[in-house]
Backbone bond lengths (Angstrom), bond angles and torsions (degrees), N, CA, C in turn:
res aa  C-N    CA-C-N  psi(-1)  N-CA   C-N-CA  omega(-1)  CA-C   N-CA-C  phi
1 X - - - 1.450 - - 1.528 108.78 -
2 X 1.114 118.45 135.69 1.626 128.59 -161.30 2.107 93.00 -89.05
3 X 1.401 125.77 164.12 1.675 115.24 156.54 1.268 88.53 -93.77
4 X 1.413 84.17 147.79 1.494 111.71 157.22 1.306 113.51 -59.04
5 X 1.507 96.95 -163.90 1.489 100.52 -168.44 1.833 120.68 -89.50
6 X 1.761 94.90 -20.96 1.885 97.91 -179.37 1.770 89.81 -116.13
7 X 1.145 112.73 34.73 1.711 99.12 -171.95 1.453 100.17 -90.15
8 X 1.435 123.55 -9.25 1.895 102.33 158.61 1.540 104.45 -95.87
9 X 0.992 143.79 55.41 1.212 170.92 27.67 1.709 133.37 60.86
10 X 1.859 89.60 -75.14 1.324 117.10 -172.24 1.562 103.05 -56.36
11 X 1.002 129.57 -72.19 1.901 143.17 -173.04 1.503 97.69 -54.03
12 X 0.888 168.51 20.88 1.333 160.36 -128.39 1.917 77.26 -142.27
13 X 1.535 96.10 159.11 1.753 122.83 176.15 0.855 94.85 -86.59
14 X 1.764 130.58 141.84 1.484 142.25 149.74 1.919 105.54 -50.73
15 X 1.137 102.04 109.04 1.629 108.07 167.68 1.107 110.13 -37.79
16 X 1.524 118.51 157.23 1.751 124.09 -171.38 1.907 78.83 -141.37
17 X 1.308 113.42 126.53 1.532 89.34 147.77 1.639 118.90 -107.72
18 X 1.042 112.60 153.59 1.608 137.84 161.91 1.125 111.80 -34.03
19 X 1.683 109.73 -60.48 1.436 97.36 -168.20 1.588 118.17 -99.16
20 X 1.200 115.84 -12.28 1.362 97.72 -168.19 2.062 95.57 -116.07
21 X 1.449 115.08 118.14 1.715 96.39 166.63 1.447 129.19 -60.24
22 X 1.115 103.31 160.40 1.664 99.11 -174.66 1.476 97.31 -83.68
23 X 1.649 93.03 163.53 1.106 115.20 174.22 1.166 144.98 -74.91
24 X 1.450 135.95 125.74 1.301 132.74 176.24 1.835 120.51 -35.54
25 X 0.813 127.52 156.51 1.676 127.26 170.38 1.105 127.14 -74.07
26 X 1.508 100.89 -11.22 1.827 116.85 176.00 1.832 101.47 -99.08
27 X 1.390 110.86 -32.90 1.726 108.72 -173.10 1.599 82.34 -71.49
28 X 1.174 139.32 -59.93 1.486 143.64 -163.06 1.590 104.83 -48.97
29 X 1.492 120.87 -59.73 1.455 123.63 -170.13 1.463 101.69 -63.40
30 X 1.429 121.60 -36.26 1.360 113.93 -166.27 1.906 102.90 -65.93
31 X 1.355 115.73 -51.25 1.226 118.77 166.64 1.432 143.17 -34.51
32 X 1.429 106.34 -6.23 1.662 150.08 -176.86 1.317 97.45 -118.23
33 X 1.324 133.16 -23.86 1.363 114.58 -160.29 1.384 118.82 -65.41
34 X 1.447 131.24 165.49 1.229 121.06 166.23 1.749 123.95 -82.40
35 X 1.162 133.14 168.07 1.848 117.23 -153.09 1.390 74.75 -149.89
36 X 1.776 98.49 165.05 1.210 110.55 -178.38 1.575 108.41 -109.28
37 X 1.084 116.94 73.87 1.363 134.77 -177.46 1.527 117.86 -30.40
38 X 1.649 121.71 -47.64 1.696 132.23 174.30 1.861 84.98 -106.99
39 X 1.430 105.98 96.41 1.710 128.74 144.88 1.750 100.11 -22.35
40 X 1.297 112.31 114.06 1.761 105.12 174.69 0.897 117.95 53.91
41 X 1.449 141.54 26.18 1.514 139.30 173.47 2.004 88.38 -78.52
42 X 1.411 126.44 -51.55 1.264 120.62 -173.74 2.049 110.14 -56.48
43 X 0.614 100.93 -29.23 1.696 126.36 -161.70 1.833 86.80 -83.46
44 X 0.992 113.77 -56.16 1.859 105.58 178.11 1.918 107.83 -81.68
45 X 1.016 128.61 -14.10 1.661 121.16 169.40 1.394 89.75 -83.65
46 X 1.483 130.39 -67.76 1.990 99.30 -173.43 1.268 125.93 -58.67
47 X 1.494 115.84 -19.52 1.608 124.52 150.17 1.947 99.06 -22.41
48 X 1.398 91.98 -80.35 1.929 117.53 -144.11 1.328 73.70 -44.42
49 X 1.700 107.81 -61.83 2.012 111.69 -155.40 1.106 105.54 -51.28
50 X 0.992 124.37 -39.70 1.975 122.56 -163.16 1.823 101.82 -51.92
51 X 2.013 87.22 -55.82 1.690 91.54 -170.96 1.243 122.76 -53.17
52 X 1.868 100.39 -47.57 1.631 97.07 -168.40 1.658 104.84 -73.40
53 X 1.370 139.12 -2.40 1.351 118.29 149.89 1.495 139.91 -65.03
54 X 1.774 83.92 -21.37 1.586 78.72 -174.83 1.808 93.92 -102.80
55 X 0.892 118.30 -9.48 1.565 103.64 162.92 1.609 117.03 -80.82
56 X 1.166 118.60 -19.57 1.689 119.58 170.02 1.817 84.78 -82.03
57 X 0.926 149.00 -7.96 1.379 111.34 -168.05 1.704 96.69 -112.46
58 X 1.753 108.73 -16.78 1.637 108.69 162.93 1.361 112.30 -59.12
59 X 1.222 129.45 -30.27 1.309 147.03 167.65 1.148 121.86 -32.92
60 X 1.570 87.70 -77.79 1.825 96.08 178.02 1.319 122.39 -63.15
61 X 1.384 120.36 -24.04 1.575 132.81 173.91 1.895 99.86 -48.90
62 X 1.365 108.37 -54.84 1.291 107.57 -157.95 1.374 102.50 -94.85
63 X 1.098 122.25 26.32 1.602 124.87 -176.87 1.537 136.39 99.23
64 X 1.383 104.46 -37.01 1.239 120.72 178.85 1.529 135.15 -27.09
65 X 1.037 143.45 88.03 1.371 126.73 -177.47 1.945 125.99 -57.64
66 X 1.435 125.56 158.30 1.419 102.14 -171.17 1.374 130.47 -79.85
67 X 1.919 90.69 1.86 1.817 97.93 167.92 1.376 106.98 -98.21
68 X 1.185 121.41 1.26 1.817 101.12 -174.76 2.032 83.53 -94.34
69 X 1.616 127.43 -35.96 1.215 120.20 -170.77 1.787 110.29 -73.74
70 X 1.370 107.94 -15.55 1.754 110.12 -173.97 1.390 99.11 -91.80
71 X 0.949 128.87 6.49 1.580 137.59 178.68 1.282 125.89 -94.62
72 X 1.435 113.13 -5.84 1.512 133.38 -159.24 1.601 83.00 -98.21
């Protein structure tokens, strides 16, 4: 079997640097974390949801079934 190309590589020490300490497992996970990329995009869909419940539930007050109101 021939080495590859980084296989004197493998045996080598995990680098430490000097200047900067490593990181906690919580500074690390947060760095992975997921972000809310559209500011209030979540905050305007429970908006929509809130309404269209309480407009399906004005609905049902006045008779409406949820296929004659999903039809609009």
């Amino acid at each position: 079997m021939s080495k590859g190309k980084y296989e004197d590589m493998l045996d080598l020490p995990h680098p430490v640097s000097k200047k900067h300490p490593r990181m906690t497992m919580q500074e690390r996970a947060a760095q992975f974390a997921p972000f809310a990329a559209l500011t209030g995009h979540g905050a305007a869909i429970e908006r929509t949801a809130r309404a269209q419940e309480e407009s399906m539930e004005e609905a049902a007050l006045y008779g409406f079934g949820e296929e004659e109101f999903l039809d609009d």
